[in-house]
C-alpha positions in Angstrom: -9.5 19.2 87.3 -6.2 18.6 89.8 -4.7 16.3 86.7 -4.9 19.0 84.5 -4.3 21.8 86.5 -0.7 19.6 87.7 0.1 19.1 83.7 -0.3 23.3 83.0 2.0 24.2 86.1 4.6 21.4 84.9 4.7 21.4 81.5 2.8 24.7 80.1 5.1 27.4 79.4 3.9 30.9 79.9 5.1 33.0 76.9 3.2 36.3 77.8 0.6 37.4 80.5 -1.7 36.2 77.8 -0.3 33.4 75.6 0.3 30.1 77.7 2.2 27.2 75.4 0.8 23.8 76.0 1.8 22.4 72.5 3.7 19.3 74.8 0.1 17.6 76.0 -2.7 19.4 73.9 -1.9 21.8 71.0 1.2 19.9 69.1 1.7 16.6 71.0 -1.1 15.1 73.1 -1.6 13.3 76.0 -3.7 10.4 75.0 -3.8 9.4 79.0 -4.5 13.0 80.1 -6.9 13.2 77.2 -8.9 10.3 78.4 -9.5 11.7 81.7 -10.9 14.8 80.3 -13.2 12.9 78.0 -14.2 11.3 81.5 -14.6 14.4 82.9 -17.2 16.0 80.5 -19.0 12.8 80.3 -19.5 13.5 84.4 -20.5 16.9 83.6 -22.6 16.8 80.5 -23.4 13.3 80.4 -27.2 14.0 81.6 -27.8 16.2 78.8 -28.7 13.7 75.6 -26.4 15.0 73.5 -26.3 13.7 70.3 -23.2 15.6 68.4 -20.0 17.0 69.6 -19.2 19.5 67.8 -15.6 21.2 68.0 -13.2 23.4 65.3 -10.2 21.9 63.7 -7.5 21.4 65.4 -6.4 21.3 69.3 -10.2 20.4 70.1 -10.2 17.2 68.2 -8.4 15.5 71.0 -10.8 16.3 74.0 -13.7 15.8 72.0 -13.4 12.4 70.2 -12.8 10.9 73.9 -16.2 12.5 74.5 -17.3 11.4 72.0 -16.1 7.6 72.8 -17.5 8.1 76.4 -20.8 9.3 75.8 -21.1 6.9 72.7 -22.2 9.8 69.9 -20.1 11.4 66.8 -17.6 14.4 67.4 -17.9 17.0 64.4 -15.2 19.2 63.8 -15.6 22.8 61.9 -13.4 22.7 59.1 -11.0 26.5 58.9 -10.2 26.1 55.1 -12.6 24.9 52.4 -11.4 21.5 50.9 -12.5 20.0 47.2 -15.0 17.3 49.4 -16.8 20.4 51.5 -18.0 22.4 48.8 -21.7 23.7 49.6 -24.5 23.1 51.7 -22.7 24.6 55.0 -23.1 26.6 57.6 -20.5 29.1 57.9 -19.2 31.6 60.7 -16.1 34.0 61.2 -13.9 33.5 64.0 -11.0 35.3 64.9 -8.2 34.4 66.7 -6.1 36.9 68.4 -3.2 34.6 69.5 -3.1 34.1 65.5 -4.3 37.4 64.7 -6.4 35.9 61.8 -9.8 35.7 60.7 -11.0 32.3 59.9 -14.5 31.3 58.1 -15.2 28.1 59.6 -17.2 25.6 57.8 -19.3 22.1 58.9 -21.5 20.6 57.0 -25.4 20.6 56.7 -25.2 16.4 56.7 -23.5 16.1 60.4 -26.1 18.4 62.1 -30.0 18.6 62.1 -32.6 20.3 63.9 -33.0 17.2 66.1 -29.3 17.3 67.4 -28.5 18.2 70.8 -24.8 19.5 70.7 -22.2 19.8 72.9 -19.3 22.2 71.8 -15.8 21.2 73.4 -12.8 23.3 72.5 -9.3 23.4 74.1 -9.0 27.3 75.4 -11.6 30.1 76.0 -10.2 33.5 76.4 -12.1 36.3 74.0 -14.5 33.4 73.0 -14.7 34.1 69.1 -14.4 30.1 68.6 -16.8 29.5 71.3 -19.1 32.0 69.4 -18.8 30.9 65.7 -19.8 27.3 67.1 -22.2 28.7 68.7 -23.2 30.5 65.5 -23.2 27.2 63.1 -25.7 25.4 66.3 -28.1 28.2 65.8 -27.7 28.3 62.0 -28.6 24.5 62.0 -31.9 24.8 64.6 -30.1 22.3 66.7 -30.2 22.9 70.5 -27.1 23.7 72.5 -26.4 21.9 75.7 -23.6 24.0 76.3 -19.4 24.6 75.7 -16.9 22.2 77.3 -13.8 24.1 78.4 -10.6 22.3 78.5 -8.9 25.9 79.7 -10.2 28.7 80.7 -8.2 31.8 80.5 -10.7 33.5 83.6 -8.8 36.9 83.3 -10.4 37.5 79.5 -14.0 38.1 78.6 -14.8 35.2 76.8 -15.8 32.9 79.4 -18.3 36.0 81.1 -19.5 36.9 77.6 -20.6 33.3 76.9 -22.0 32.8 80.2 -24.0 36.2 80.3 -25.7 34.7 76.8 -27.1 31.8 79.0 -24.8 29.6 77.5 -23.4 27.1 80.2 -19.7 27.0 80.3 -17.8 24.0 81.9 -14.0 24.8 82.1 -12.1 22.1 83.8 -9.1 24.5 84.0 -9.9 28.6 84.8 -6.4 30.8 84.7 -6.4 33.6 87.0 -3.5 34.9 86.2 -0.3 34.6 84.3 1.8 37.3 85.5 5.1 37.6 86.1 5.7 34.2 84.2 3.6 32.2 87.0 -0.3 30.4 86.4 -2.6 30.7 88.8 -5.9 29.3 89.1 -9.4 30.3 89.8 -10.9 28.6 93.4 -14.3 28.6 92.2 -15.9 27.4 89.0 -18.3 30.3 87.8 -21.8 29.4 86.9 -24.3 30.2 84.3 
Protein backbone atom coordinates (compact mmCIF):
# COMPACT_ATOMS: atom_id res chain seq x y z
CA UNK A 1 0.00 0.00 0.00
CA UNK A 2 1.99 3.30 -1.61
CA UNK A 3 -0.03 5.56 1.10
CA UNK A 4 1.31 3.72 3.77
CA UNK A 5 4.50 2.79 2.64
CA UNK A 6 4.94 7.05 1.95
CA UNK A 7 3.61 7.72 5.79
CA UNK A 8 6.59 5.01 7.28
CA UNK A 9 9.48 6.56 5.11
CA UNK A 10 8.18 10.18 6.25
CA UNK A 11 7.20 10.01 9.44
CA UNK A 12 8.31 6.46 11.09
CA UNK A 13 11.44 6.82 12.84
CA UNK A 14 13.83 3.94 12.86
CA UNK A 15 15.16 3.46 16.53
CA UNK A 16 17.14 0.16 15.89
CA UNK A 17 17.47 -2.38 12.98
CA UNK A 18 14.46 -3.84 14.65
CA UNK A 19 12.24 -1.35 16.51
CA UNK A 20 10.59 1.23 13.92
CA UNK A 21 8.49 4.21 15.93
CA UNK A 22 5.35 4.99 14.24
CA UNK A 23 3.61 6.31 17.46
CA UNK A 24 2.77 9.83 15.09
CA UNK A 25 -0.04 7.91 12.68
CA UNK A 26 -0.66 4.49 14.36
CA UNK A 27 0.74 3.48 17.85
CA UNK A 28 0.18 7.03 19.99
CA UNK A 29 -1.54 9.39 17.57
CA UNK A 30 -3.53 8.04 14.63
CA UNK A 31 -4.32 8.94 11.33
CA UNK A 32 -7.99 8.74 11.17
CA UNK A 33 -7.62 9.56 7.13
CA UNK A 34 -4.74 7.04 6.66
CA UNK A 35 -6.67 4.70 8.84
CA UNK A 36 -9.60 4.82 6.60
CA UNK A 37 -7.73 3.79 3.65
CA UNK A 38 -6.46 0.76 5.39
CA UNK A 39 -9.89 -0.31 6.53
CA UNK A 40 -10.59 0.15 2.64
CA UNK A 41 -7.80 -1.83 1.89
CA UNK A 42 -8.68 -5.03 3.89
CA UNK A 43 -12.20 -4.82 2.94
CA UNK A 44 -10.58 -5.24 -0.93
CA UNK A 45 -8.67 -8.08 0.37
CA UNK A 46 -10.82 -9.99 2.76
CA UNK A 47 -14.06 -8.70 1.86
CA UNK A 48 -14.98 -12.11 -0.08
CA UNK A 49 -14.52 -14.09 2.92
CA UNK A 50 -18.01 -13.65 5.19
CA UNK A 51 -16.39 -12.68 8.02
CA UNK A 52 -18.41 -12.11 10.82
CA UNK A 53 -15.92 -10.78 13.72
CA UNK A 54 -12.76 -8.88 13.66
CA UNK A 55 -10.94 -9.70 16.11
CA UNK A 56 -7.70 -7.71 17.21
CA UNK A 57 -5.60 -7.17 20.79
CA UNK A 58 -5.79 -3.99 22.76
CA UNK A 59 -4.26 -1.33 21.69
CA UNK A 60 -2.46 -0.07 18.26
CA UNK A 61 -4.87 -2.58 16.35
CA UNK A 62 -8.05 -1.02 17.50
CA UNK A 63 -7.63 1.67 14.86
CA UNK A 64 -7.22 -0.51 11.66
CA UNK A 65 -9.74 -2.79 12.71
CA UNK A 66 -12.93 -0.75 13.68
CA UNK A 67 -12.57 0.91 10.05
CA UNK A 68 -12.87 -2.78 8.96
CA UNK A 69 -15.10 -3.30 10.81
CA UNK A 70 -17.30 -0.11 9.56
CA UNK A 71 -16.46 -1.18 5.96
CA UNK A 72 -17.39 -4.70 5.97
CA UNK A 73 -20.43 -3.81 8.23
CA UNK A 74 -19.55 -6.57 11.25
CA UNK A 75 -18.23 -6.00 15.06
CA UNK A 76 -14.35 -5.60 15.83
CA UNK A 77 -13.37 -7.52 19.13
CA UNK A 78 -10.40 -6.57 20.85
CA UNK A 79 -8.42 -9.04 23.37
CA UNK A 80 -8.25 -7.43 26.50
CA UNK A 81 -4.01 -7.59 28.09
CA UNK A 82 -5.13 -7.01 31.85
CA UNK A 83 -8.24 -8.57 33.50
CA UNK A 84 -10.80 -5.75 34.46
CA UNK A 85 -13.78 -6.15 37.34
CA UNK A 86 -16.49 -6.54 33.99
CA UNK A 87 -14.18 -9.57 32.32
CA UNK A 88 -14.14 -11.90 35.03
CA UNK A 89 -14.75 -15.65 33.65
CA UNK A 90 -16.01 -17.40 30.87
CA UNK A 91 -12.82 -16.45 28.55
CA UNK A 92 -10.58 -17.77 26.40
CA UNK A 93 -7.19 -17.00 27.29
CA UNK A 94 -3.61 -17.02 25.56
CA UNK A 95 0.07 -15.87 26.36
CA UNK A 96 1.66 -13.53 24.10
CA UNK A 97 4.94 -12.03 24.38
CA UNK A 98 6.20 -9.12 23.21
CA UNK A 99 9.82 -8.65 22.62
CA UNK A 100 9.84 -4.86 21.83
CA UNK A 101 8.16 -4.85 25.53
CA UNK A 102 9.92 -7.72 26.69
CA UNK A 103 6.73 -8.87 28.62
CA UNK A 104 4.48 -11.64 28.75
CA UNK A 105 0.87 -10.77 28.49
CA UNK A 106 -2.24 -13.24 29.08
CA UNK A 107 -4.71 -11.92 26.79
CA UNK A 108 -8.27 -12.30 27.45
CA UNK A 109 -11.81 -12.01 25.15
CA UNK A 110 -14.76 -13.10 26.03
CA UNK A 111 -16.84 -16.31 25.36
CA UNK A 112 -20.03 -13.79 24.47
CA UNK A 113 -18.25 -11.95 21.32
CA UNK A 114 -17.19 -15.31 19.64
CA UNK A 115 -19.01 -18.59 18.70
CA UNK A 116 -18.48 -21.53 16.74
CA UNK A 117 -20.40 -19.91 13.89
CA UNK A 118 -18.01 -16.81 13.59
CA UNK A 119 -15.84 -16.38 10.80
CA UNK A 120 -12.94 -14.10 12.00
CA UNK A 121 -10.59 -11.94 10.70
CA UNK A 122 -7.59 -10.97 13.00
CA UNK A 123 -6.07 -7.43 12.08
CA UNK A 124 -3.17 -6.21 14.07
CA UNK A 125 -0.78 -3.27 13.46
CA UNK A 126 2.91 -5.10 13.17
CA UNK A 127 4.03 -8.70 12.59
CA UNK A 128 7.55 -9.45 13.36
CA UNK A 129 8.05 -12.79 15.74
CA UNK A 130 4.14 -13.22 15.43
CA UNK A 131 3.37 -14.11 19.21
CA UNK A 132 0.24 -11.63 18.91
CA UNK A 133 -0.66 -13.02 15.69
CA UNK A 134 -0.47 -16.51 17.46
CA UNK A 135 -2.35 -15.92 20.76
CA UNK A 136 -5.34 -14.64 18.40
CA UNK A 137 -4.85 -17.31 16.61
CA UNK A 138 -5.00 -19.34 19.81
CA UNK A 139 -8.39 -17.68 21.32
CA UNK A 140 -10.11 -18.51 17.30
CA UNK A 141 -9.19 -22.11 17.81
CA UNK A 142 -10.13 -22.17 21.46
CA UNK A 143 -13.72 -20.75 20.46
CA UNK A 144 -14.24 -23.39 17.27
CA UNK A 145 -14.64 -20.39 15.16
CA UNK A 146 -13.02 -20.44 11.69
CA UNK A 147 -10.21 -18.21 10.69
CA UNK A 148 -10.19 -16.32 7.49
CA UNK A 149 -6.95 -15.14 8.05
CA UNK A 150 -4.52 -12.11 9.77
CA UNK A 151 -4.61 -8.51 8.37
CA UNK A 152 -1.16 -6.93 8.47
CA UNK A 153 -0.87 -3.33 8.83
CA UNK A 154 3.23 -3.86 8.83
CA UNK A 155 5.08 -6.39 8.18
CA UNK A 156 8.51 -6.48 9.58
CA UNK A 157 9.57 -9.25 6.46
CA UNK A 158 13.17 -9.70 7.94
CA UNK A 159 11.64 -11.60 11.30
CA UNK A 160 10.02 -14.99 11.41
CA UNK A 161 6.68 -14.18 12.22
CA UNK A 162 5.21 -13.48 9.03
CA UNK A 163 6.94 -17.13 7.47
CA UNK A 164 5.90 -18.93 10.67
CA UNK A 165 2.23 -17.89 10.28
CA UNK A 166 2.20 -18.51 6.73
CA UNK A 167 3.88 -22.07 6.89
CA UNK A 168 0.74 -22.85 9.41
CA UNK A 169 -1.62 -22.26 6.42
CA UNK A 170 -2.69 -19.22 7.89
CA UNK A 171 -3.11 -16.47 5.14
CA UNK A 172 -1.22 -13.34 5.86
CA UNK A 173 -2.17 -9.98 4.17
CA UNK A 174 0.53 -7.24 5.08
CA UNK A 175 -0.16 -4.00 3.37
CA UNK A 176 3.33 -2.89 4.39
CA UNK A 177 6.49 -5.74 4.41
CA UNK A 178 10.04 -4.13 5.80
CA UNK A 179 12.97 -5.55 4.29
CA UNK A 180 15.22 -3.96 6.00
CA UNK A 181 16.08 -1.26 8.55
CA UNK A 182 19.60 -0.94 8.55
CA UNK A 183 21.71 1.61 8.86
CA UNK A 184 18.77 3.84 9.99
CA UNK A 185 16.99 3.51 6.42
CA UNK A 186 13.33 1.21 5.66
CA UNK A 187 13.18 -0.65 2.89
CA UNK A 188 10.45 -2.54 1.45
CA UNK A 189 9.70 -5.93 0.20
CA UNK A 190 8.74 -5.91 -3.99
CA UNK A 191 6.66 -8.79 -3.65
CA UNK A 192 3.87 -9.71 -1.33
CA UNK A 193 4.52 -13.43 -0.08
CA UNK A 194 1.70 -15.87 -0.34
CA UNK A 195 0.23 -18.61 1.73
Amino acid sequence: MKQLQEKILTDGKVLSESVLKVDSFLNHQIDPLLMQEIGDEFAGRFGKEAITKILTIESSGIAPAVMLGLKLGVPVVFARKRKSLTLIDQLYTASVHSFTKNETNEISVSKDFIKSDDVVLIIDDFLANGQAVLGLVDIVEQADAALAGAGIVIEKGFQTGGSMIRERGIRVESLAIISSMANGKVEFHQEVPTV
